[in-house]
N, C-alpha and C positions, 0 to 999 in steps of 0.2 A: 059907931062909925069906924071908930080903929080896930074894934072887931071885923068889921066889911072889908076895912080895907084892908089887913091882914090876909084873911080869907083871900081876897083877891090878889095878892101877892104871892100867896100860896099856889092857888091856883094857877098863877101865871108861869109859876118856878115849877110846878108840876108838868105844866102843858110845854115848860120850854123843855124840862128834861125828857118828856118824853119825845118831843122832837127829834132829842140828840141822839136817844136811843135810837130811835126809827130811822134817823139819817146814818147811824152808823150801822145798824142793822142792815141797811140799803148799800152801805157802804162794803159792808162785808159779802156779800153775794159778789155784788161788782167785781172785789179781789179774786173772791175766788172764781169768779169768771174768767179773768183776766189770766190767771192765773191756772187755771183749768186748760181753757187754749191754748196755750200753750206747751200746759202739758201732754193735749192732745196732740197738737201739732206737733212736738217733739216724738210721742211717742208715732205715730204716720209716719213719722221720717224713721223710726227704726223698725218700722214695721215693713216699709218697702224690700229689703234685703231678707228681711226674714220671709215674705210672702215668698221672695223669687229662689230662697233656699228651698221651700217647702217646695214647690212648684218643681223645682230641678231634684228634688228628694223622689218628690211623685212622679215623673218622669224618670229619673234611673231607676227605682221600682218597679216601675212597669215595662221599662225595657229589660229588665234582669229578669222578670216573670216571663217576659215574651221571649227571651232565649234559650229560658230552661222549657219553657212552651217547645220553643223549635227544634231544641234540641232532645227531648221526649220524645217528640212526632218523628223527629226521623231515627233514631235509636226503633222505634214502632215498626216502622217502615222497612228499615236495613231486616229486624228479623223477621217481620210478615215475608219480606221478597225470599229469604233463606230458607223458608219453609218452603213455602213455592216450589222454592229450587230444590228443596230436597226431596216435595213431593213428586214433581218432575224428575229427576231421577230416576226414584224408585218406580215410579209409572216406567219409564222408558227401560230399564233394566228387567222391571217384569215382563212387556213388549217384548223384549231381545230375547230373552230367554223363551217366551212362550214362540218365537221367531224361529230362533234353532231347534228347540224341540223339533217343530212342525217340521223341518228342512231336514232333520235328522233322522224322525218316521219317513218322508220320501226317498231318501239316500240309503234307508234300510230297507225301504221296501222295494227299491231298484235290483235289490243283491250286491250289493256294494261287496268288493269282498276285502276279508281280513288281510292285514300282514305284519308278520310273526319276525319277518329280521332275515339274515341268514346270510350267507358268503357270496349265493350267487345276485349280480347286479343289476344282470337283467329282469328280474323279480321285481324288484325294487323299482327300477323302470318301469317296468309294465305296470304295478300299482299306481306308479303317478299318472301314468299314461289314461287305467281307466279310472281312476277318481276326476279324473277331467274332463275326458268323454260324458262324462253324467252329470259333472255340473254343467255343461253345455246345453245338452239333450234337457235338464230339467229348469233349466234358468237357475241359478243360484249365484245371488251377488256375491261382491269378492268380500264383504266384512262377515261372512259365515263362514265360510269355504275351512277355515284352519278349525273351527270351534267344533263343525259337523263330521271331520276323519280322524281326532284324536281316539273315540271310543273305537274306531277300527283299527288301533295299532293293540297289537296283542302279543303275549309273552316276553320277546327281548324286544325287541320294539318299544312297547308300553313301557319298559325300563328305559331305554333311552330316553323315552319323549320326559319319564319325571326328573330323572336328571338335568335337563337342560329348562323343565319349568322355571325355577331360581332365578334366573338370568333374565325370562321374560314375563309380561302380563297379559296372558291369552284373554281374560276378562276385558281387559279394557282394551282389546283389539290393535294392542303394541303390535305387532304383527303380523303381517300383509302373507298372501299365498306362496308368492313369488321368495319370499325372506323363510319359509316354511319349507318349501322346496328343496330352496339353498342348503338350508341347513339339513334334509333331508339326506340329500343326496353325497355332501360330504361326508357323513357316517355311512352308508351303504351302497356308494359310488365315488370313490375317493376321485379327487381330481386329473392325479397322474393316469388313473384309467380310460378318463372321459378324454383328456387327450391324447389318447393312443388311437381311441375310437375316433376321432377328430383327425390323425393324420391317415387313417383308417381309410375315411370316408376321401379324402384329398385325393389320395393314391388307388382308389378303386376304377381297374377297368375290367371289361366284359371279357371274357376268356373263350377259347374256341368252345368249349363245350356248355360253356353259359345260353342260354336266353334269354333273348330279352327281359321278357318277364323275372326272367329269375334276377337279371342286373336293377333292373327295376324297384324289386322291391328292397334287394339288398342296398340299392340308393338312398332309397325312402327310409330304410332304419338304419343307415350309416346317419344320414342328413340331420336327424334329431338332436346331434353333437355339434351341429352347425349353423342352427336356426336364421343366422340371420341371411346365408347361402339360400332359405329358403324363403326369407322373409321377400326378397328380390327376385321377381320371375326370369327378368333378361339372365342373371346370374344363373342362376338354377338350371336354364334350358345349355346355357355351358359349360355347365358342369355336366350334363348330362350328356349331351353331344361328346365331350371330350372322352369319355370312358365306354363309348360305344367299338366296336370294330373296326377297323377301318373300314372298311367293305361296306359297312352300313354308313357309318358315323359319312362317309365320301359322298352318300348318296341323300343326304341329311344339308346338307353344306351351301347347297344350291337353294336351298328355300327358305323366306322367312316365316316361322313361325311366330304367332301372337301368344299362346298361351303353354303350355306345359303337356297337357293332353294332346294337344296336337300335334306336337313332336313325338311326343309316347306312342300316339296310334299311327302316325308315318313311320315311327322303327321298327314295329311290329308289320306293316305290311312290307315293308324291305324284307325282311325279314323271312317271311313268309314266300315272295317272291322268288328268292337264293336256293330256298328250301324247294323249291316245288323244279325250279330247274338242275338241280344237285340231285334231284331222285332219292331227297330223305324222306320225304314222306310221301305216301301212298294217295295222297289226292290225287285225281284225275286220272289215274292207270288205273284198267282192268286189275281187279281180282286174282287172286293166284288162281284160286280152286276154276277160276272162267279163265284165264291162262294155261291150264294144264290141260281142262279139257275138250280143248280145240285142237292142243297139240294132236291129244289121243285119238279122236277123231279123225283128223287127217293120217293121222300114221294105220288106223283101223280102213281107212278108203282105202288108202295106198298099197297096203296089203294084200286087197282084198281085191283092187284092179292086178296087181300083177300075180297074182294067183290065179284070178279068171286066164291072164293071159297065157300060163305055162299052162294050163289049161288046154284053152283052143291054138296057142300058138301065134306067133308073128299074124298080124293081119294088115294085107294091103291097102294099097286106096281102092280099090276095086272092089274092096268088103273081105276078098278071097285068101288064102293061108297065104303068107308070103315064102319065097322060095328066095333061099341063099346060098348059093356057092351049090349047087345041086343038091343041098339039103335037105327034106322034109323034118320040120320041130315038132309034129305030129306026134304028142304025149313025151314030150320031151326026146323022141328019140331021135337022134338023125338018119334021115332015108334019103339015096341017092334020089334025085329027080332031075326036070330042068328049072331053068329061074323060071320061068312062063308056064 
């Protein structure tokens, strides 16, 4: 029996301790439950800041990629458009040149002629005068004009033109015709000279043994020194009017002309008019050689009737010899007779 019961106090002290185990076993989870939540929960609350670092990490990352991104793309872009440009360029510079060439063989094949320099200015003149004619006549815009008459300056010329290269860039059409001219012309038309031709052409009038024509033209190439007297017609037609004769210029004064030709061919038939009744020229009179031989003619009748007459002698109205002063003229001789 005290063995039993024994036993059973054993047993009871067994099942109670393991109770205790098991309650604190149960007990210990609990804590660390307890104790866990909060660890979590502490750690969530330091995890919010850290999410929203990360977050704003990953975002300046990827905005700092997306600028080297853009800034890439257009560094790309800047040299692709620079190629472009360069190869435009060179496209248009090969253009240009294959441009003049072409301009170059028609301006050569015009007969463009050379010029070589030289004291007289009129040359020099006349060269500019027909280099311009043919760019007219051919069509040639003005951003060729200087590039296509450089290989026509020859010897001192072609020396001056490289001297004065330095200063300018014929390539890139620094240049204008008109600025070429210029400069032209101050080396082989000094300015002092163009305005001597200039008061030249102010002070020009028609001389008694001028013609028109001849005033005319030497207007036309006085005038070149004074372009803009010819750029204005009404100008121009007074200027011309003024250096005619008086005699004509008087007969001129009375009418308005519109155009420049029209005064021109009114001067010329004044002109013409003065002439024709002054008896300088030979329009409208007979011929000399038909002059002379009518004279001859008549002096050959003339002859030839009063030869017949010493001939037969005085004749009356009766038909019959006439009788004068008791003459007979009967072979020239005088014979007494009566008048009857």
């Amino acid at each position: 029996m005290e063995r039993a019961r024994k036993r059973k106090n054993v047993d009871t002290a067994t099942r109670t301790g393991d109770d205790e185990i098991h309650d604190a076993e149960m007990e210990v989870p609990l804590i660390n439950l307890v104790h866990g939540s909060r660890n979590a929960a502490s750690r969530v609350d330091q995890g919010i800041p850290r999410a929203k670092e990360a977050t704003f990490n990953v975002e300046t990352a990827a905005t700092s990629s997306q600028a080297v991104d853009i800034g890439v793309l257009l560094q790309t872009m800047t040299q692709v458009m620079q190629n472009q440009n360069q190869q435009q360029l060179q496209q248009q510079k090969l253009q240009q040149e294959q441009t003049q060439s072409s301009y170059f063989d028609k301006l050569y094949r015009a007969n463009a002629p050379n010029f070589e320099g030289g004291p007289d200015p009129d040359v020099a003149l006349n060269w500019i005068a027909q280099m311009e004619t043919k760019f007219k006549a051919l069509r040639f815009p003005e951003d060729v004009k200087v590039q296509v008459v450089i290989p026509f300056l020859v010897g001192n010329a072609e020396n001056w033109w490289r001297s004065m290269e330095p200063m300018i860039n014929v390539a890139e059409n620094d240049i204008t015709w008109e600025e070429f001219k210029e400069m032209f012309l101050d080396q082989y038309f000094p300015r002092a000279l163009r305005k001597k031709r200039q008061n030249d052409f102010y002070s020009l009038r028609q001389t008694e043994n001028m013609t028109v024509l001849q005033y005319a033209n030497k207007f036309t190439s006085l005038g070149r020194f004074c372009p803009k007297v010819f750029e204005d017609e009404e100008e121009k037609m007074d200027r011309f009017e003024q250096g005619l004769r008086e005699e004509i210029g008087c007969q001129l004064a009375s009418h308005k002309f519109t155009t420049f030709k029209n005064m021109y061919d009114a001067a010329l038939a004044v002109e013409m008019r003065f002439k024709l009744n002054e008896g300088e020229r030979s329009i409208g009179k007979k011929p000399r050689w038909m002059m002379g031989s009518n004279q001859a003619v008549g002096t050959r009748q003339q002859g030839n009737f009063q030869n017949a007459n010493k001939r037969r002698g005085p004749i009356n109205a009766n038909g019959g010899k006439l009788k004068q002063f008791g003459k007979d003229f009967t072979n020239g001789n005088a014979v007494e007779t009566s008048l009857f």
